[in-house]
C-alpha positions in Angstrom: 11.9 -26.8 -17.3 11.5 -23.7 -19.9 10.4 -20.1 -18.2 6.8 -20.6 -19.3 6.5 -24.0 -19.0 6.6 -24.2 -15.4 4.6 -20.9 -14.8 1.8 -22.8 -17.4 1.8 -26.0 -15.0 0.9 -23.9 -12.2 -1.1 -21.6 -13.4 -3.0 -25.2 -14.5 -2.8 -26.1 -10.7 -4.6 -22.9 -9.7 -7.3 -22.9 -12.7 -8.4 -26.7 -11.1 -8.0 -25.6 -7.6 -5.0 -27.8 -6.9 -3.4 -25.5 -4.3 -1.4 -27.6 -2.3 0.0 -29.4 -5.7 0.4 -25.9 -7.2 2.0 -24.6 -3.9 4.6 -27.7 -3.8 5.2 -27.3 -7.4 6.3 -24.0 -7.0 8.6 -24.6 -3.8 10.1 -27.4 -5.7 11.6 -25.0 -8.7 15.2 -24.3 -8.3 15.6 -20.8 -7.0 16.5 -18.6 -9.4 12.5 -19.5 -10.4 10.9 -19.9 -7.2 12.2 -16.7 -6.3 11.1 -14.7 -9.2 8.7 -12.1 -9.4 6.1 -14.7 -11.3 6.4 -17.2 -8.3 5.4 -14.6 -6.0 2.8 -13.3 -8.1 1.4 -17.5 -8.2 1.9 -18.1 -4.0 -0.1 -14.3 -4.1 -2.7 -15.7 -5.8 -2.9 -19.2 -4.1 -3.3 -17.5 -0.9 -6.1 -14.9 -2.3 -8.0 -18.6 -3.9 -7.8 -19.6 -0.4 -9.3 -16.6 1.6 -6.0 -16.0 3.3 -5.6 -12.0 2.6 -3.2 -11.8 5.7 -0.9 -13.9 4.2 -1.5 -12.5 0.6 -1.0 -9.3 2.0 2.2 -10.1 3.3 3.9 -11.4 0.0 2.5 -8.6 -1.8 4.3 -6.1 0.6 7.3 -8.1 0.1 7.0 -8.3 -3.9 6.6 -4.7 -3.4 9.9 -4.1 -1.4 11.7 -6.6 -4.0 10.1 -5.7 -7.3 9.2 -1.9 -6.9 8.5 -2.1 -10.7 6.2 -5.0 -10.9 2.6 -3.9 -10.8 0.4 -7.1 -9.3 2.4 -6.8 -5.6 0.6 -3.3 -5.2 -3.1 -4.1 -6.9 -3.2 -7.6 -4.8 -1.9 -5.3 -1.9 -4.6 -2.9 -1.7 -7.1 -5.5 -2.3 -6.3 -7.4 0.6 -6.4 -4.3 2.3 -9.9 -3.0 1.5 -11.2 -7.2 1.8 -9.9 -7.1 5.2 -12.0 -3.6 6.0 -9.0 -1.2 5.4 -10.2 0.7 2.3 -8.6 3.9 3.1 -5.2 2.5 3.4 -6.2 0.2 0.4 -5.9 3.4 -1.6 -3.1 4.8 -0.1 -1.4 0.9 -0.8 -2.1 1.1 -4.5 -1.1 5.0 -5.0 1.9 4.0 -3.4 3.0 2.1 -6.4 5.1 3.1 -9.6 3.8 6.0 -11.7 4.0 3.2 -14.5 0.8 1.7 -12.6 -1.2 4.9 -14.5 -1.1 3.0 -16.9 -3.1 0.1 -16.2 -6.8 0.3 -16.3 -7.2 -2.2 -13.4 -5.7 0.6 -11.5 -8.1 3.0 -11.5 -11.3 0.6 -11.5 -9.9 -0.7 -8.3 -9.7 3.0 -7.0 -13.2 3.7 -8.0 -14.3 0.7 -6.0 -12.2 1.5 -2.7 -13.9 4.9 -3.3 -17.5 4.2 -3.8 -17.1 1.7 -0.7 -16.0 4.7 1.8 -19.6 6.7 -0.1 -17.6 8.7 -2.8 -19.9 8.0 -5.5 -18.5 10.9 -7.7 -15.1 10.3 -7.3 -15.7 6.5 -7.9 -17.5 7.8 -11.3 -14.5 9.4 -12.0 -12.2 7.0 -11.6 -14.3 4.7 -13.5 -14.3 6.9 -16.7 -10.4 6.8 -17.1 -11.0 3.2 -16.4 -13.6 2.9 -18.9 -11.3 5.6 -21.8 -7.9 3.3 -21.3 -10.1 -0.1 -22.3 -13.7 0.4 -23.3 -14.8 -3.2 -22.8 -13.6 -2.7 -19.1 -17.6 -1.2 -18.6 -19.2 -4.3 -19.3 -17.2 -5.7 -16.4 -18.1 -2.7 -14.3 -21.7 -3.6 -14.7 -21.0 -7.4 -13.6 -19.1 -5.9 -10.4 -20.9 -6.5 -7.6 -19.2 -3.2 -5.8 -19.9 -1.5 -8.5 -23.8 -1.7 -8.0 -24.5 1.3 -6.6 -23.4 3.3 -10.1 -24.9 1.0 -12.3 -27.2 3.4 -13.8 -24.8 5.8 -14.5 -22.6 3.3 -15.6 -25.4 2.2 -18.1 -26.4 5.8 -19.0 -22.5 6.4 -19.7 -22.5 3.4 -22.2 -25.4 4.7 -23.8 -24.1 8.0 -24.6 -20.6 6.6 -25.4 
């Protein structure tokens, strides 16, 4: 099966909530594919559909120890972290990862939410705004976030002096 072909079918699994279908699919590729960094990134989030953040945890530490480089094993990571209550080492987790990860805005909206969950509204505002300069429709998801509630004024009165 082509590179993207089989990545498409299970991506197609996860989009209908197929997860044991998706799961098999992927165990079933030979393993130069089932072991690639895209597999682990699909198991990663088949476990994080299901509400299993141990496990998701777990293969994101190892896609971390396998593909330093790849940026999802450390933004799933500290996700599971700060889901499961650990916030702080949530964002010790995701400033662990490559200084490449800079350069992804997902990056530092997930700091200011880790932040403005342990009460560090200014810092989370902070965060935020190089969120919010890297990709400017990135605020319209802020004010959708549900963690993001508490700032949604600011948020708001940033967008209207944007």
């Amino acid at each position: 099966m082509e590179d993207l072909a089989w990545q498409e079918k299970i991506r197609g699994y996860v989009d209908l909530k197929m997860f044991d279908e998706a799961w098999a699919a992927i165990e079933s590729l030979p393993p130069t594919d089932s072991g690639s960094p895209e597999a682990q990134e699909l198991r990663i989030t088949i476990l994080l559909d299901r509400g299993d953040y141990e496990g998701a945890l777990q293969l994101s530490e190892t896609l971390c120890d396998l593909f330093p480089d790849r940026h999802s094993g450390f933004i799933h990571g500290a996700y599971c972290l700060h889901i499961q209550g650990n916030t702080d080492e949530a964002i010790a987790f995701l400033q662990s990862g490559p200084v490449s990860l800079q350069d992804e805005p997902i990056y530092f909206f997930n700091l200011a939410c880790y932040e403005l969950a342990l009460g560090k509204d200014e810092v989370a505002m902070s965060w935020l705004e190089q969120a919010f300069e890297m990709d400017p429709p990135s605020r319209a998801k802020a004010l959708e976030d549900p963690d993001l509630e508490p700032l949604r004024e600011q948020i708001l009165q940033r967008m209207r002096n944007a």
